[in-house]
C-alpha positions, 0 to 999 in steps of 0.5 A, spaced: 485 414 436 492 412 434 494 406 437 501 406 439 506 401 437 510 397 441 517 394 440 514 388 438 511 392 432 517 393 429 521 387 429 525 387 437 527 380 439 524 377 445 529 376 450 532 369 449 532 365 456 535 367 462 543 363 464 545 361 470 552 362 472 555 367 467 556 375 467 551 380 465 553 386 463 549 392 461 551 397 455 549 403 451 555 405 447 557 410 452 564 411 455 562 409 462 559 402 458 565 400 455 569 400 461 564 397 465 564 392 459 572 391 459 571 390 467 565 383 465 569 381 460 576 380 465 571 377 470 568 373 465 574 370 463 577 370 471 571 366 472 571 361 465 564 363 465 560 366 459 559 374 458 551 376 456 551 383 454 545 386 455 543 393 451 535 394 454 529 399 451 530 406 456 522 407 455 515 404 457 515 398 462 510 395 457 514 396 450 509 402 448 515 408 444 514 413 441 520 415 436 525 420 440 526 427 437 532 426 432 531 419 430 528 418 423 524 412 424 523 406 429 527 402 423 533 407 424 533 406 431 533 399 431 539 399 427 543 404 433 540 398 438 543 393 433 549 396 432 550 397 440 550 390 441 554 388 435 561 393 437 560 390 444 561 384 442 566 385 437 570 388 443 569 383 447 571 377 441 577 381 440 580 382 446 577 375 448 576 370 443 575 363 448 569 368 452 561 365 450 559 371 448 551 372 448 548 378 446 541 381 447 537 386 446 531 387 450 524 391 450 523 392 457 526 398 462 534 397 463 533 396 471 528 391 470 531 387 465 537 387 469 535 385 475 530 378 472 537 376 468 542 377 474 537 374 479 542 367 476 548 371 474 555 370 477 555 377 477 552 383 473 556 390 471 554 397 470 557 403 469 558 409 473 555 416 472 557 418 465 554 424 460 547 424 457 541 422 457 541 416 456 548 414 459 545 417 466 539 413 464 544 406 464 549 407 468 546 413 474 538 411 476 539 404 473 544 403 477 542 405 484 536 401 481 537 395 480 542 395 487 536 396 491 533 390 488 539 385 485 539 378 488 546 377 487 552 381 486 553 387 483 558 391 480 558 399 479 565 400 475 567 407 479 574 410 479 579 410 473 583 403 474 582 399 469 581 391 468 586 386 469 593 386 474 592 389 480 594 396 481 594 395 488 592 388 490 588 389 495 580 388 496 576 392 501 570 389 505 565 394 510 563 389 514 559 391 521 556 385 523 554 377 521 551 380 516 555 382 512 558 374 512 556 374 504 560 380 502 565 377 506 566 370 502 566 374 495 571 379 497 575 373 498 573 369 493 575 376 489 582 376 492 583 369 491 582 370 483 586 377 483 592 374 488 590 379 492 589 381 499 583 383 503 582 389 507 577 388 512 574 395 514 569 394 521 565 399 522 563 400 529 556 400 531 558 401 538 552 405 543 552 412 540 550 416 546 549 423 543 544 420 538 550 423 533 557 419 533 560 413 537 564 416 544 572 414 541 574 409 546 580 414 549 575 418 551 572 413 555 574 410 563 579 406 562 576 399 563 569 401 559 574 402 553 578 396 554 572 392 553 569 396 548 575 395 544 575 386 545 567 387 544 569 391 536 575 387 535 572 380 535 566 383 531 569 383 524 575 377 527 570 372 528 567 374 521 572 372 516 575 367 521 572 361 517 573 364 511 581 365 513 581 358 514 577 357 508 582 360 504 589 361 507 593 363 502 589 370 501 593 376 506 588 378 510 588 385 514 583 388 519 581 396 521 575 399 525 572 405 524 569 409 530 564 414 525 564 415 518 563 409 515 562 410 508 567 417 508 572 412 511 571 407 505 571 412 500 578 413 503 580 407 503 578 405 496 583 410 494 589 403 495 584 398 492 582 395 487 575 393 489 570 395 495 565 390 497 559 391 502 553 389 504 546 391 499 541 392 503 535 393 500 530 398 504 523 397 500 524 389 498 524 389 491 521 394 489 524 400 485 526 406 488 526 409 494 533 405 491 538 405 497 541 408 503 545 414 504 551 408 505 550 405 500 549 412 496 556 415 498 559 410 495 556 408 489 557 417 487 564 417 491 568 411 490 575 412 487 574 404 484 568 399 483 563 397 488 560 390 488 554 390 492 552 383 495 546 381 497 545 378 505 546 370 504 
């Protein structure tokens, strides 16, 4: 029986040792990795901290590959994953020479690799939806992936913006309860960076007695909904309290929604530059079933990037 070779086979570098502190970017040379990689660099740069540019081995979780269809050997394939990494850097160098910039190629699964190096990163970046097998690879299941297990925050580039001024100097938030406190404090500490304000969208987790949607409060008695009302507004008030006075040069505008609440996200992102709610990882941190249909919506539907933060 031929014995199958393994990356290590054919001279791939081991990972070099996991940072603390910086932004991890995953890259495959598709367009969605190259806006999701001008989007690290400005957050890298906002944050004075260093860029690792991953680009991680799309196959077995043990590093056993077979040579795919159309390339001519391993060795030609290595020199393509080279190459990948040196133009992302090449990129990053040029358009921000003070960046540290750390590449690195990995034999394992993208999502796995992801996920053990963002586990100390500031922030991890991917890419949105794009073309091709291997983009979708990256920037489709990885990312749904590697949101259902990240321990800290993720970014997916949606939308069109690009990186650098504020298109509409506003940061939204989705908060429902305390849990969400630390999405909260990383839309602040994002608007504070952007010089922009925040936007906090309560969803209202009011009794929903049809078991379908919340009763709006006008079509209940006039003193049920009065209550109701002060009940939902000292929800998402008494959230970011703390984080007004913490941070009291960040403008701060607060909605509630009834029902709907990812639909109503997806619309508000319309006027922001960042969407940032609560990860909530239904299976632990194990892969796939990956995330709730919430968290789904706005990961294919957002009109600009998402950052999933995980509970504090």
């Amino acid at each position: 029986m031929k014995e199958r070779k393994t990356l290590w086979d054919y001279g791939a570098y081991a990972p070099g040792p996991v940072l603390t502190g910086h932004v991890l970017v995953g890259v495959d040379g598709s367009h969605e990795a190259v806006r999701a990689l001008d989007h690290a660099t400005a957050e890298a740069r906002a944050r004075t901290a260093p860029l690792e540019i991953l680009h991680a081995w799309p196959w077995s979780r043990h590093g056993a590959v077979d040579v795919p269809p159309g390339a001519k050997n391993m060795g030609s394939l290595m020199d393509g994953a080279q190459g990948v990494l040196e133009r992302a850097a090449a990129r990053v160098r040029e358009r921000a020479p003070e960046l540290d910039v750390v590449p690195t190629l990995s034999p394992e699964p993208a999502a796995t690799e992801l996920v053990r190096r963002g586990d100390c990163a500031a922030l991890t970046v991917v890419g949105g939806r794009g073309p091709g097998r291997v983009a979708e690879l990256l920037a489709g299941s990885v990312s749904l992936r590697v949101a259902a297990r990240c321990g800290s925050p993720l970014m997916v580039v949606r939308g069109e913006l690009t990186p650098g001024e504020p298109e509409h100097g506003t940061v939204l938030v989705g908060v429902a309860d305390d849990t969400d406190a630390s999405a909260a404090l990383f839309a602040f500490e994002e608007a504070q960076r952007r010089g922009a304000q925040v936007r906090v969208l309560h969803v209202s987790t009011a009794p929903r007695p049809s078991g379908r949607v919340p009763v709006p409060p006008t079509t209940r008695p006039e003193a049920e909904r009065k209550t109701l009302l002060r009940s939902e507004d000292a929800v998402p008030r008494t959230a970011v309290s703390a984080l007004r006075e913490k941070f009291p040069e960040v403008g701060v505008r607060i909605d509630t929604v009834w029902s709907g609440g990812a639909a109503a996200l997806v619309e508000a992102g319309r006027a922001a530059d960042l969407v940032v709610i609560t990860a909530r990882h239904r299976h632990g941190r194990r892969l796939g079933p990956p995330v709730g249909s919430f968290t789904h919506a706005l990961l294919h539907e957002a009109h600009c990037p998402v950052v999933l933060a995980p509970v504090g």
